[in-house]
Structures are given as structure tokens and as C-alpha cells.
N, C-alpha and C positions, 0 to 999 in steps of 0.2 A: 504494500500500500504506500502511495507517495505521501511525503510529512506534509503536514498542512503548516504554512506558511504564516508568518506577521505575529501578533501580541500573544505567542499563548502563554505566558508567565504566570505562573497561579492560576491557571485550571485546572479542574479535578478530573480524572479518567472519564467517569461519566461524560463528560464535556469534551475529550477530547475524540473519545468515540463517538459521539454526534457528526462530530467535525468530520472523520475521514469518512464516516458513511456516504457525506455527501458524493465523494468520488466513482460510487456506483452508479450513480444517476446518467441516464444517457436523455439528449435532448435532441431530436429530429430538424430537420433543415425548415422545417414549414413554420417553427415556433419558435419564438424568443427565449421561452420557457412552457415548461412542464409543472402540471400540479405536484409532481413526485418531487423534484428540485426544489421548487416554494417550499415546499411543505417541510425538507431535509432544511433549508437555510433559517426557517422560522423555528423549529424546533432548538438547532445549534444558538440562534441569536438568544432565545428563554435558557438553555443552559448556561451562557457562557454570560450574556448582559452585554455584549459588543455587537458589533456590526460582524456580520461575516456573507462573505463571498464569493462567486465562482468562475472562474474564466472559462466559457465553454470555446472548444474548436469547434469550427464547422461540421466538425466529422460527427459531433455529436458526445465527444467523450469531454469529461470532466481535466483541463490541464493541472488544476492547482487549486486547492481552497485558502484563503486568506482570512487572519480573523482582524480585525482593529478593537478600536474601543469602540465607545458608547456615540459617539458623532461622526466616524470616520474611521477609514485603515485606507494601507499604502501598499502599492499595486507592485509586483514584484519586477526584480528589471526585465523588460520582454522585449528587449535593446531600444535603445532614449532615441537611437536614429531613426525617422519615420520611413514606413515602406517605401516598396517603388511609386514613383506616380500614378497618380488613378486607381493606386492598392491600397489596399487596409490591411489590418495586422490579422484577420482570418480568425480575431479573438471576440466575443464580446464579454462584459462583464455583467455579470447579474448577480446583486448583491441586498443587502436587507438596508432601511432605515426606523430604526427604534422607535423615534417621536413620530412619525408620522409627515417629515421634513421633505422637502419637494430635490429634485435634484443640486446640488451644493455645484459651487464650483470650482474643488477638485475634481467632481467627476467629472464637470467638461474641462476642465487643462485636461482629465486621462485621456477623454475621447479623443479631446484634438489632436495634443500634441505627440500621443503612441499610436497613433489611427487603427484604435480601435474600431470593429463594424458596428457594435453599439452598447450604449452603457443605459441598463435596466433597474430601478430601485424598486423592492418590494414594499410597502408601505406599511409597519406593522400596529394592530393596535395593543393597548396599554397592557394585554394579555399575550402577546406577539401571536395575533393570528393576523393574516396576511388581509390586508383593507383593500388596498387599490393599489395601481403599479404607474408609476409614467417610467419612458426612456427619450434616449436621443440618439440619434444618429449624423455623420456627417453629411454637409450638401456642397454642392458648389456655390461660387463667388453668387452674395444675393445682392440686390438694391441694398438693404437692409445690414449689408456688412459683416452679419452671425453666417459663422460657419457651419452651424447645426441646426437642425431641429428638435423642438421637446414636444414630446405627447403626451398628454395628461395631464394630473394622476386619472387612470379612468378603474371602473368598479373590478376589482379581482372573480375573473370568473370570464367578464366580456370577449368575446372574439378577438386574437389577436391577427393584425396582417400578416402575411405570410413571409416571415423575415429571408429565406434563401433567393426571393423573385424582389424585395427589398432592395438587399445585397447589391445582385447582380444588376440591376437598372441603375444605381448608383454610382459602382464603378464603372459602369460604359459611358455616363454623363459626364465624369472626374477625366478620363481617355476625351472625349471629343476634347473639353474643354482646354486640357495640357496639348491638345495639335495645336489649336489656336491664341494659345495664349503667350503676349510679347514675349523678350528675351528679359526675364528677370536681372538685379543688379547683382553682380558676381559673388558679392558676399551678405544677400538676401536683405530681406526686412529688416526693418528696426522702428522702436520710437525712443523720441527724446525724452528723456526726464529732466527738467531744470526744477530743483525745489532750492528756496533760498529766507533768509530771514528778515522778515519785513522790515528791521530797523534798519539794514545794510546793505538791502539789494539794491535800493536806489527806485524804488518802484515797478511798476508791470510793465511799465514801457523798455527800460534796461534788461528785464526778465527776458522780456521776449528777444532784442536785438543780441544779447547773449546767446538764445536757443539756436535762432537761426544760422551764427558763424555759426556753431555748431553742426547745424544742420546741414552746411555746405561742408564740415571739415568731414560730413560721413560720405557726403557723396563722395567729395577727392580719394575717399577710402573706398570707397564701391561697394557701399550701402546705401538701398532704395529706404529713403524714411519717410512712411505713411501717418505719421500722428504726432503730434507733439504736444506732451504734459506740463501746466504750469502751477508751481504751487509754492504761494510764500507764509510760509508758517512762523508764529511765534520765535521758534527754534529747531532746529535739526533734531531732529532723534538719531539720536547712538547708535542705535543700531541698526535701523533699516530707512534712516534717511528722512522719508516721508511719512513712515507710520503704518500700522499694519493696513487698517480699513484701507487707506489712500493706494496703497501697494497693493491691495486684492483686488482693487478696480482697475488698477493699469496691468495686472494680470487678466481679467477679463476683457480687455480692451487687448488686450495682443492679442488673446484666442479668435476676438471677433476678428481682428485683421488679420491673420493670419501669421503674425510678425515671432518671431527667432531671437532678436536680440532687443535687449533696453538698452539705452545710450545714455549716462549719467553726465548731467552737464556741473561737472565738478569734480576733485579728488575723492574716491570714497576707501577709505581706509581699510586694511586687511579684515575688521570685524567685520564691517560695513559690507564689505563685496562677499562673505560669508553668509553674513545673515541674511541679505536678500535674494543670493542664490539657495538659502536652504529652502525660501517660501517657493518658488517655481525652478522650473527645468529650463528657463528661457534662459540665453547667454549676457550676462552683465559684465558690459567695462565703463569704463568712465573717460574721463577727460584725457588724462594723460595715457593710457591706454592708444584712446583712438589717434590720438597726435604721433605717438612713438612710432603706431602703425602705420600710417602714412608715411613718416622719415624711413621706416625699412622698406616700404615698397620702392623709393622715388630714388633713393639714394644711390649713386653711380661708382663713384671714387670710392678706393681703398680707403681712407683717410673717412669719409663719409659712412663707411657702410662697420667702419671699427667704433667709431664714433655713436653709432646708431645701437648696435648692439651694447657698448659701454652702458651707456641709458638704459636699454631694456633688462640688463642685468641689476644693476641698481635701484631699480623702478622691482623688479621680481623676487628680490633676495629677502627686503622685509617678509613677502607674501608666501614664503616658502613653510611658513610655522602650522598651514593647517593639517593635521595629521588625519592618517588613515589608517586602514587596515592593511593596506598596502605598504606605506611607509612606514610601519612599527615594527616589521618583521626583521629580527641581527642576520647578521650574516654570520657566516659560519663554514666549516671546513677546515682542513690543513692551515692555516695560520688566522685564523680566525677564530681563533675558541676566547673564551671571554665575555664583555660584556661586549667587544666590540662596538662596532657605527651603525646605525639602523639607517637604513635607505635614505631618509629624510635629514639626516648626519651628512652621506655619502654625497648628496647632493649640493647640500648648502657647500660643503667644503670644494665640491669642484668648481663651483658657481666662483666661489671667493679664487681662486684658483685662476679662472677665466680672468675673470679681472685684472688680477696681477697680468698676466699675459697683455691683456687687451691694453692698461693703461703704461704697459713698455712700451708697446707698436707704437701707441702715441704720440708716445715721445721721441723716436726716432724720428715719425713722419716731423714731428713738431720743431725739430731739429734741420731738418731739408729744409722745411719754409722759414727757417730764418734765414740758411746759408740762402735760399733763390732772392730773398727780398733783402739781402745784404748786397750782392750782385746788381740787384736791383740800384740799389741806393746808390752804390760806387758808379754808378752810369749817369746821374742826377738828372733824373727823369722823373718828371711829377708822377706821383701817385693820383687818382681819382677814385674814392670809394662809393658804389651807388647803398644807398639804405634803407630803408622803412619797412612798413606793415606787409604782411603778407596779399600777394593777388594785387599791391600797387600798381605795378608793368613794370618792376625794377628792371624784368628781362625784356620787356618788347622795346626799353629805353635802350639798353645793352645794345641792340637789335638794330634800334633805327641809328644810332648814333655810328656802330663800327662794321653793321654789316656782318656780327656774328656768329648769327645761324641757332640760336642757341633755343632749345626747347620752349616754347609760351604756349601755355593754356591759361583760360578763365577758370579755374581749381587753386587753391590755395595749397600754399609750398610744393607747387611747378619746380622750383631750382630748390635743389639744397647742398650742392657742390659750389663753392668759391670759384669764379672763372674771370681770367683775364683777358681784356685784346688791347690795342696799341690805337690810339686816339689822335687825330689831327687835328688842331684848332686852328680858328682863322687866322691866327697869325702865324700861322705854319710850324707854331709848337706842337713836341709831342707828348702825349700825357696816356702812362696805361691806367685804363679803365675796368675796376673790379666790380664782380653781382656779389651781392652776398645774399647768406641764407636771408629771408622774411621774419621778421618779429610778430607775435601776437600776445595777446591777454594770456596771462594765466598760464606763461609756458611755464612746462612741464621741469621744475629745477632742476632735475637729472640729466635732459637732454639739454637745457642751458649751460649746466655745466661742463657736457659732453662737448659740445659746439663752441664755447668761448676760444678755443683755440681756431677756429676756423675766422672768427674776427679780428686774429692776428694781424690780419690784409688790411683792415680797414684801420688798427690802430697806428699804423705807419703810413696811412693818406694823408696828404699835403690840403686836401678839401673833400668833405663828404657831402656827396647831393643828397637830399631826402625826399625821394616820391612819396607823394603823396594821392590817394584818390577822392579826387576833388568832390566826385559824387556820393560819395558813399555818404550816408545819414548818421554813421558813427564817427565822422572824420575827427572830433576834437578829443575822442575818447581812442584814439587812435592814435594821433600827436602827443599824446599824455603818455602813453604805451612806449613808442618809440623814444621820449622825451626819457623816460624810465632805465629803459635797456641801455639806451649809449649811454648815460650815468652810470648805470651797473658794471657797463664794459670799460667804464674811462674812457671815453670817446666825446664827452659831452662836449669839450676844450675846442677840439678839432674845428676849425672855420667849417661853418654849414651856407652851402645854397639850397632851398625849399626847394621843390616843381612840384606846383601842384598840375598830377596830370588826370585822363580822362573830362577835361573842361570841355570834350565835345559832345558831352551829355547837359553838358550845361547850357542858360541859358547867357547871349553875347553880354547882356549888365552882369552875368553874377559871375564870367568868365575876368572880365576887364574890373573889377572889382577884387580877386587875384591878384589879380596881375600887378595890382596897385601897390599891393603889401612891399613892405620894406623887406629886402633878403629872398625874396622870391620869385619865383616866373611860373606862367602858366601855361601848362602846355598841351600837347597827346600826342604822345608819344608812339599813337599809329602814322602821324602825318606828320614825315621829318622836317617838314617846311616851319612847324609849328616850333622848332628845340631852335634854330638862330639865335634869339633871345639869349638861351641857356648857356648857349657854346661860347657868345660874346659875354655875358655875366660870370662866366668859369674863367676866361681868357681874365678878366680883368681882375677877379682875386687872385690866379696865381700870379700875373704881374706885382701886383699887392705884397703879395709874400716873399716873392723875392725877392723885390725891394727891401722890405724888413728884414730878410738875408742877410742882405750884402752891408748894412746899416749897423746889423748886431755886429757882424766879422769887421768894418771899420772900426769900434769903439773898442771890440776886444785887440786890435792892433794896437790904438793910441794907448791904450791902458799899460800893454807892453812893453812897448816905446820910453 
């Protein structure tokens, strides 16, 4: 006889032979259930005082009985990855509820997201004899956005549909529907969660301009995001963020969309990413997550791609402490006798291991680009660093100015490789012209730290330009950002020319009103006709400077003298 499954701690034999009797029971293709099965799950639920369970196969045979407690039990793992397309898992569940409770929604996360053919609750009364039944089963994409259907409760006894001709109409619907249906985004669904604290978010209006870079930084990541959660609470809760209720409705809101992953728009701490993946199966990362992730997709250079992993190591090594049944097991054999390192030991120490390795490589490269920008120096040829916010056009500036060739998309952090080319200005000086990475809010401190050597380039520029996108509706909270980072990097000193660019979204007063600003030009940087301006403004600060050159090296002569 196979064990029965989930809470049986403290049952009496009596109860546990309830239990495996159920396993006898066979159930026909034409029914959802059998008075024989009700009647074995309602006796087992009056012995035991919990919920208990059955996963029927198609074939009619009993897989597995389950027992929970008194509101609920957990479905055995019937693997977490959902069938083929247009398939279901060939299981349905038919299980008891005590109070007389209408379907919860765990049983729809079960249906949905193990694709289940259908999850059935027998309805019991205060004597556990069987009242009325509803289930549900999955449907395709509705107006209405629920992936399922629910029936009932209707009266225990009444004609049930014939669930095998059910079935099969279902999935040849789920089939038409996957021939026709777009090309999904490569790494599925998602929604955003921004939850923040009313004294400090700044209001709904900042809530929201928050979710949304977010929401572009999943696409860049090649996540299709269908919904976006907004919620400003008193205070964070420790441990699941937003709070249980708030979290079981945006659990039901994935089911209804069909959505795989949550998108936390903020760092959620090693507790925090625990406890909210203990309440569902959906995938939870967070902010710096999805940012790191996109630096490893985008990332080209050796120097870039060392860099990127430094970060993701850093960013993973706290989050190594959740323990399992897996990770608790010593090792052991021929020199391994003792208490030895348990998997979770083995790990962390390679991790640290890595490190050491990864932050030598570092240093070597880090060592190259001093001797190249010494070379550099010894040739006294201006430096020119471009700067600012991510998705500015620091690269289409790159682009229109030297004729670079170099990667642009409308996706945030396009470049994250340092790249140089050779500049002619109108007075037939020459000046090389460095991209550097993009800046945003809220970066990720492990990848800043990663990267501050990649701004090496820019702290040895003679002038840094700062793009800017003129249109953007966050532009001041974006100059505050950038305003921030070159602080942080030591850069802030450096002589700065603004461009505010994309002004051909703009209107001509609010373009020429730009333009006005003291230390700046306006431009767009898709129409080279439009950077003149710039090139003559650049032209006339490094004359500037090197004026003040040759000024300083006279005084320190006379001084000598």
C-alpha cells in the first residue's frame, strides 16, 4: 500500500487506516468523482479533523492520498514545471473542506500553476457528511482575464458533467489557441510590485514614475509585464513586504494573468525574498536582481563581464544562509570523516573563493587601463568623457559625433562597456571621446562598486559632457541622480558641458529655453547638424583649460626662478 502523504503526526491507527483505504477506490473517466471516494475522504476527514485528499489519474487509480489540517494541506511535488502546452498534468484533485468553505485560493495557485485537469472540494457538514461539491477547471485567455472556471457548490448527489469529454475539449481549445498565439517575451510574465512608505515615497505620483523605469528595466530584461501593483503603506512589513492579505491578492492576480514572476521594485532582503516565496511558487526578484541581470546579458568585455559576475557574487553570498534538506547533508568518505562542511559550507567557501579570483582579474585589467590612459596622457590629447542617466543617447551622441558604429537601442543600459574613438573639433583639434556605463536610481551598491573602476576613463577627462533627456518627465530627479554619482565617483570637480538632448520631442519655446541655460546646449543627437553648438562650446572650454595650463606651469616656473 502507498504511504499517505502530508500532516499525519499524531494520528491514531484507526485514522491512518481510513486514510490508505482510500487508495482502493477507482474513479471512471465519465466522473469527477464517485460516491465510494466521497464517502472514503469524508469518513478519513471525521477520523483525522483535517482536510484530506486524492489525486486521481485518468486511468482511474488513486496516485496518492494527502492529509492537511483543518483549513488546508499541500499538494505533493508533481514537478512545479507546468506541462506541455495545451497539456495538463492528467491529475485532478478531489479533496474535503471541513467548514463548508467554497474553493480557497490555494486550490487555484494548485490548478493553475501545476495544471492540474481539475481541483474538486467536497463540502462537509458539521457531522462530515458530504453537503454539496463545486470545482474548477482551467480555460483559455477570457475577456474577463481568470484562467479558470468555478462550479458551484451545487447539491451532493446532482449529475455531474462528464469530466473525460470535459478534458478533452479543453485541451484541443489550449492547442488551437498556442498555434495562434504571439511570440511570448523570452523570459515570460511578470508584475511589478512597488510598495513604499507614505512619509518617504514622495507620493503616488513618484510611486508610479518609479514602477514604470522599472517596468522598462524588465523589458530590457525580456520580461512581458502585464500589471502593475501600487501600495504605500504606513510601513514595510519585515517580512513579506506588503503584508499577507495585500500578497494573496497579487497572488491571485498572477493566477488571473497568467504571470511566472513578481518584480519587487526595491531591495528585498534575504528574509524578505524567503518569506514571500514561501506564500506562492511564482518567481520573486527584486530590484537589484533585475538590474544585475541585464548587466550579464548586455555585457561584452572581459573587464565587463568579470565585473558583472563580481556583483552577482556579492549580491548572492548574503542569500546563501537558506538551508535545506539538501544543503544539510556532510560529506563524507576517505578524508572526510568528521564533522566536516555540509554542502551549504562547500558553497559559500567557493563563492568566497570566486571572489578572491574574480577581484585579482580586476586588478590586472585595472592595471592595463592605467598603463593605456598613461600612454594616453604622455601624447596630451584631450580626454572627452560623455555621462549621464541611463537611455540618455550617450551612445547615438558617440555615434553622431565620431561615426562609431557602436550598439543604440531605446532599452536602458544599451552600452555597458567603456568605448573610445578619436574626435575632430572645428578647430582641427583632436580630442578622444569616451561612452561610459549609464547611471540610474537606486543602483544596485555591489554593481557600483563593481563598475567604479570602469569610470576610471572618465576621472582622467579634461571635460565631461552630461546628456541629458530633455523629455523625459523625470528629468530633475534624474540631474539629482547623476548630480549624486559623479560626487560619489569624484568627478563632480571635473569642468561639465550639459546637452540637453532629445529636444526634438520638444516643443521650439521649450527647446530655445534650453538652450538659454548657462553651461549648456540643446540638442538631438539623431541630427548631427543639431551638436555645432556643442562641438564649438567643447572647442572653447578646452581652449579654457589650457590656457589655465600653460598659466599654472608659468607661475610654477617664476616660483623656481
Amino acid at each position: 500500500m502507498p504511504d499517505v502523504l502530508g500532516n499525519t503526526t499524531g494520528l491514531p491507527p484507526r485514522a491512518l487506516k481510513a486514510l490508505e483505504r482510500i487508495y482502493r477506490r477507482r474513479v471512471p473517466l465519465d466522473r469527477i468523482t464517485t460516491p465510494e471516494l466521497v464517502r472514503s475522504l469524508a469518513d478519513a476527514s471525521r477520523e483525522t479533523k483535517r482536510q484530506v485528499g486524492a489525486l486521481v489519474h485518468r486511468s482511474g487509480r488513486v496516485d496518492c492520498v494527502i492529509v492537511g489540517n483543518a483549513t488546508g494541506l499541500m499538494l505533493p511535488d508533481v514537478g512545479r514545471l507546468r506541462a506541455a502546452e495545451g497539456r495538463f498534468r492528467a491529475l485532478r484533485l478531489v479533496h474535503t473542506h471541513l467548514y463548508g468553505e467554497p474553493l480557497t485560493s490555494d486550490d487555484l495557485v494548485d490548478l493553475t500553476r501545476l495544471r492540474l485537469d481539475l481541483v474538486a472540494a467536497i463540502l462537509l457538514t458539521p457531522e462530515s457528511e458530504p453537503r454539496s461539491m463545486t470545482w474548477a477547471y482551467n480555460v483559455p485567455e477570457r475577456s474577463d482575464g481568470k484562467p479558470y472556471d468555478v462550479v458551484g457548490p451545487v447539491a451532493w448527489g446532482k449529475p455531474q458533467p462528464n469530466f473525460g469529454e470535459l478534458i478533452a475539449s479543453l485541451e484541443d481549445e489550449f492547442a488551437r489557441r498556442a498555434k495562434t498565439r504571439p511570440v511570448a517575451a523570452k523570459d515570460g510574465r511578470a508584475i511589478i510590485v512597488h510598495v513604499g512608505e507614505k512619509r518617504r515615497s514622495g507620493g503616488r505620483g513618484r510611486a508610479e514614475a518609479s514602477a514604470q523605469e522599472l517596468e522598462r528595466l524588465a523589458s530590457t530584461a525580456g520580461v512581458d509585464v502585464v500589471d502593475t501593483v501600487i501600495q504605500l503603506r504606513d510601513r514595510i512589513d519585515r517580512k513579506l513586504v506588503l503584508g499577507k492579505g495585500k500578497l494573496e491578492q497579487v497572488v491571485m492576480r498572477a493566477i488571473d494573468l497568467d504571470v511566472e514572476t513578481l518584480i519587487f521594485d526595491r531591495d528585498l532582503t534575504p528574509a524578505q525574498a524567503a518569506g514571500i516565496s514561501a506564500q506562492t511558487d511564482l518567481k520573486v526578484i527584486d530590484r537589484s536582481q533585475l538590474i544585475l541581470d541585464i548587466f550579464a546579458q548586455r555585457a561584452e568585455s572581459k573587464d565587463g563581464k568579470l565585473q558583472v559576475e563580481l556583483a552577482q557574487l556579492k549580491y548572492t553570498l548574503p542569500r546563501l544562509g537558506t538551508r535545506d534538506d539538501a544543503l544539510s547533508r556532510l560529506t563524507g568518505g576517505i578524508g572526510g570523516r568528521g564533522p566536516g562542511e555540509t554542502k551549504l559550507e562547500i558553497g559559500r567557501r567557493r563563492a568566497r573563493e570566486r571572489l578572491g579570483r574574480l577581484e585579482k582579474s580586476l586588478k590586472n585589467l585595472a592595471r592595463q587601463r592605467t598603463e593605456r590612459r598613461r600612454r594616453r596622457a604622455s601624447s596630451n590629447t584631450p580626454v572627452v568623457a560623455i555621462v549621464g542617466y541611463t537611455n540618455a543617447g550617450k551612445s547615438t551622441l558617440l555615434n553622431a559625433l565620431t561615426g562609431a558604429g557602436v550598439l543604440v537601442e531605446d532599452k536602458l543600459f544599451a552600452t555597458l562597456d567603456t568605448r573610445a574613438r578619436r574626435l575632430s573639433l572645428p578647430n582641427g583639434e583632436d580630442v578622444v571621446l569616451t561612452d561610459t556605463v549609464g547611471f540610474i536610481r537606486r543602483m544596485p551598491k555591489d554593481l557600483f562598486a563593481a563598475f567604479r573602476a570602469t569610470f576610471e576613463e572618465a576621472a582622467d577627462a579634461d571635460v565631461l559632457v552630461e546628456v541629458v533627456d530633455a523629455s523625459d518627465a523625470e528629468l530633475e530627479d534624474h540631474l539629482a541622480t547623476t548630480e549624486e554619482l559623479l560626487t560619489k565617483l569624484g568627478l563632480a570637480e571635473i569642468p561639465r558641458l550639459r546637452a540637453y538632448n532629445k529636444v526634438d520631442r520638444l516643443s521650439p519655446e521649450e527647446g530655445a529655453a534650453l538652450d538659454a541655460r548657462r553651461g549648456a546646449v540643446a540638442i538631438s543627437a539623431r541630427d548631427r547638424t543639431t551638436t555645432r553648438t556643442l562641438l564649438d562650446e567643447l572647442t572653447a572650454m578646452l581652449s579654457s583649460i589650457d590656457r589655465e595650463r600653460r598659466a599654472s606651469r608659468v607661475i610654477e616656473d617664476e616660483a623656481w626662478a
